[in-house]
C-alpha positions as CSV (number, residue, x, y, z in Angstrom):
1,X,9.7,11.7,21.7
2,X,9.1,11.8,25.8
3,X,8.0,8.4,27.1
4,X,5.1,9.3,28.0
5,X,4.2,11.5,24.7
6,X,2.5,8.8,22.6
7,X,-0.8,10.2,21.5
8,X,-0.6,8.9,17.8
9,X,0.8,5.8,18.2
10,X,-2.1,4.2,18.1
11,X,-3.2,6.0,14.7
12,X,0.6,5.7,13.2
13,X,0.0,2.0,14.0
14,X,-2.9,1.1,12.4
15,X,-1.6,3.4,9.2
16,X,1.5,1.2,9.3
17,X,-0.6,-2.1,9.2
18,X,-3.2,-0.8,6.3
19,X,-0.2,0.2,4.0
20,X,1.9,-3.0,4.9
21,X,-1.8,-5.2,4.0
22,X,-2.3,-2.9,1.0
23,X,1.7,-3.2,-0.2
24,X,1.0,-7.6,0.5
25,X,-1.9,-7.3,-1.5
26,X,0.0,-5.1,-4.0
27,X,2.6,-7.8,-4.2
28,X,0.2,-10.5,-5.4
29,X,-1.1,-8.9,-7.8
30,X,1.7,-8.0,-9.4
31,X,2.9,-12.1,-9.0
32,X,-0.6,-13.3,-10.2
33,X,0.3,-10.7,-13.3
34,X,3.1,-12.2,-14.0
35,X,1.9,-15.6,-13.9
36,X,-1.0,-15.1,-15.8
37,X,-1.9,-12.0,-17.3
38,X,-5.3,-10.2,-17.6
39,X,-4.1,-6.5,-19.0
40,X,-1.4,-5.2,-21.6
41,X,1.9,-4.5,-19.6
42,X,1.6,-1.1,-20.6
43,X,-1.9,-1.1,-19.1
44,X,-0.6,-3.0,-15.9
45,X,2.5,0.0,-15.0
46,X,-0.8,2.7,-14.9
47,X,-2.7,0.1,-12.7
48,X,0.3,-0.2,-10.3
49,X,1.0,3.4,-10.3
50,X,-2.6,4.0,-9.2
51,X,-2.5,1.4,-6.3
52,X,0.6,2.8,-5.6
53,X,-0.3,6.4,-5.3
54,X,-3.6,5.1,-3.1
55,X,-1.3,3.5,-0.7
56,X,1.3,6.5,0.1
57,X,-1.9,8.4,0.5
58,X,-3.6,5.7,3.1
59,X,0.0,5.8,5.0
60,X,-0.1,9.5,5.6
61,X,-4.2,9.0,6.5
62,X,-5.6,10.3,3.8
């Protein structure tokens, strides 16, 4: 990248720090889970896969 070619750093920036807030948020859920549960495990893997799939999609600005 040229130095002075940095048109979507700004956008790539603020992706970065929603998915890093939504993968923090991810991770306490997941701990709370674990401490206390509110859903079946096998209910909690569809859950996770959900968030998961809703954060890769955020990330590439979706």
């Amino acid at each position: 990248m040229a130095e002075n070619d940095c048109t979507a750093c700004p956008e790539l920036l603020m992706r970065l720090g929603a998915a890093a807030g939504g993968l923090r948020a991810l991770a306490a859920f997941i701990e709370s889970e674990m401490v206390e549960p509110t859903m079946h495990r096998s209910e909690l893997l569809g859950v996770l896969a959900v968030r998961a799939a809703n954060l890769a999609d955020q990330a590439e600005g979706r």
